[in-house]
C-alpha positions in Angstrom: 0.0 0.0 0.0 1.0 3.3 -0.9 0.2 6.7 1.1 -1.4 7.0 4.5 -4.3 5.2 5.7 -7.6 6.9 6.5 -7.8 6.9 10.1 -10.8 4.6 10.0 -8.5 1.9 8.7 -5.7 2.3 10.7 -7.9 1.7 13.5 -9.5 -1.7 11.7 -5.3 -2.5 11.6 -4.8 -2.0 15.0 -8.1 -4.2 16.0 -6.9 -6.7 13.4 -3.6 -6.9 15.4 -4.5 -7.1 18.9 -7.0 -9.5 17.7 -4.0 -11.5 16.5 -2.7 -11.1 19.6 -5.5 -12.8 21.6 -5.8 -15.4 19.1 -2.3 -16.4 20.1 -2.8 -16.0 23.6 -5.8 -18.4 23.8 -4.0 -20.9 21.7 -1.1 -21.1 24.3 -3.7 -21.8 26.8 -5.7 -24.2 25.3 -2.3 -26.0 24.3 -1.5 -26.3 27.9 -4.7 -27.1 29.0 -4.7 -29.7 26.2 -1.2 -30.7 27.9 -2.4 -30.9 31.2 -5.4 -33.0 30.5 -2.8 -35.7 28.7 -1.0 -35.9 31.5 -4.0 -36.5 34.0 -5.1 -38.8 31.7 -2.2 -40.5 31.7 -2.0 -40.8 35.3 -5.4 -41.8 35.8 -4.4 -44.6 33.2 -1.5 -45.4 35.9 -3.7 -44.8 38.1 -6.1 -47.7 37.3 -2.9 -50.2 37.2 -3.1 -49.7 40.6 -3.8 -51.6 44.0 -6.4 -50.0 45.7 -4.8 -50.3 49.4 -1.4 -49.3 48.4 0.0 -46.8 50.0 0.1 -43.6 47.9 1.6 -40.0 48.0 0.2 -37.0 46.4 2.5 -33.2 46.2 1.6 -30.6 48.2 3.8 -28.0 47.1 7.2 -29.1 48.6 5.4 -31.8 50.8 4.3 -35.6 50.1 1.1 -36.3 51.7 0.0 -39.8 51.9 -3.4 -40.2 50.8 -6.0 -43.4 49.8 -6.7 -44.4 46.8 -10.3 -43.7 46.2 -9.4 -39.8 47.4 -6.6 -39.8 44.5 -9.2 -41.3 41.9 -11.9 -38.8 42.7 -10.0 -35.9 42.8 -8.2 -37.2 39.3 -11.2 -37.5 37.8 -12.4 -34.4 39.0 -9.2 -32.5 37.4 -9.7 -34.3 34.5 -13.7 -32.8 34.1 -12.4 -29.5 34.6 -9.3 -29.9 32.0 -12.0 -30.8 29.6 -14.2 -28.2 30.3 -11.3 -25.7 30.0 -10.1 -27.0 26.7 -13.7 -26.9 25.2 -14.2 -23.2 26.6 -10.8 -22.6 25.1 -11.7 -24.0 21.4 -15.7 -21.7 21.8 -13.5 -18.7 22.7 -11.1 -19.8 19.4 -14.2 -19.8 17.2 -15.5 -16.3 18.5 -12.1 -14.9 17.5 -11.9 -16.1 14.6 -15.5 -14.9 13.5 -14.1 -11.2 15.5 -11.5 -11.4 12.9 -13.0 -12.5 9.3 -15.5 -9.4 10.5 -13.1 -7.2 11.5 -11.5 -8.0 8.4 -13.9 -7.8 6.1 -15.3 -4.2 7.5 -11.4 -3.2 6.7 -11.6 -4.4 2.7 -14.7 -3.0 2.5 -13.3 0.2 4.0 -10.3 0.9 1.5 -12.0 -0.2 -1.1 -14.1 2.4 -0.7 -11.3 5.0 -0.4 -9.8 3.5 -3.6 -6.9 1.7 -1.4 -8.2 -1.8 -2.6 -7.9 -4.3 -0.1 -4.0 -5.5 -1.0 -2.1 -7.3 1.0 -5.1 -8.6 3.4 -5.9 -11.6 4.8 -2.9 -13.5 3.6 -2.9 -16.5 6.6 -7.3 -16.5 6.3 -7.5 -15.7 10.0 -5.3 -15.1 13.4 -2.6 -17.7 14.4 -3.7 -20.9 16.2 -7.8 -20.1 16.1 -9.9 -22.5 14.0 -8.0 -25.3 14.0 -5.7 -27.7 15.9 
């Protein structure tokens, strides 16, 4: 693009890019969350391999705390409910950003088209990083 924007469409830039910038932030959380949940699945799957009168620890910050079996299973299970939730709240909230920004977008083409700018050099990558897909 050559010239100035109008102010109007520098502002559309500026909401494109800290859209961008959310849509990268939720995908870091839902990969951790997505991280976490493996692993509590994983130990749950240990978990189940399991005598249920053996003696078992659990971290409490620095401590080991010995605790029973059935306690470590519910609260495990429990974790891994929440985890899920998370991840799926996570992937709705990746959806609504990614609508925010093929808007947001669109509003902007629209926008220097109509100042005879044409809509060059816009949405190259289709969307913000890490929303709409895996």
């Amino acid at each position: 693009m050559q010239g100035q924007l109008p102010p109007e469409a520098q502002e559309k830039v500026d909401q494109l890019r800290d859209i961008q910038q959310k849509a990268q932030q939720v995908a870091v959380q839902k990969q951790q969350a997505e991280q976490q949940l493996a692993e509590a699945e994983n130990a749950q799957d240990a978990l189940d391999t399991i005598e249920s009168d053996a003696t078992m620890y659990r971290q409490v910050g620095e401590l080991m705390v010995e605790t029973d079996y059935d306690e470590a299973e519910s609260d495990l299970g429990e974790k891994i409910d929440n985890l899920e939730i998370r991840v799926q709240t996570l992937e709705k909230q990746e959806g609504r950003i990614q609508e925010q920004f093929e808007s947001l977008q669109e509003e902007l083409r629209e926008l220097l088209q109509g100042s005879g700018m044409g809509g060059a050099g816009l949405g190259g990558a289709g969307g913000p990083p890490g929303a709409g897909g895996a």
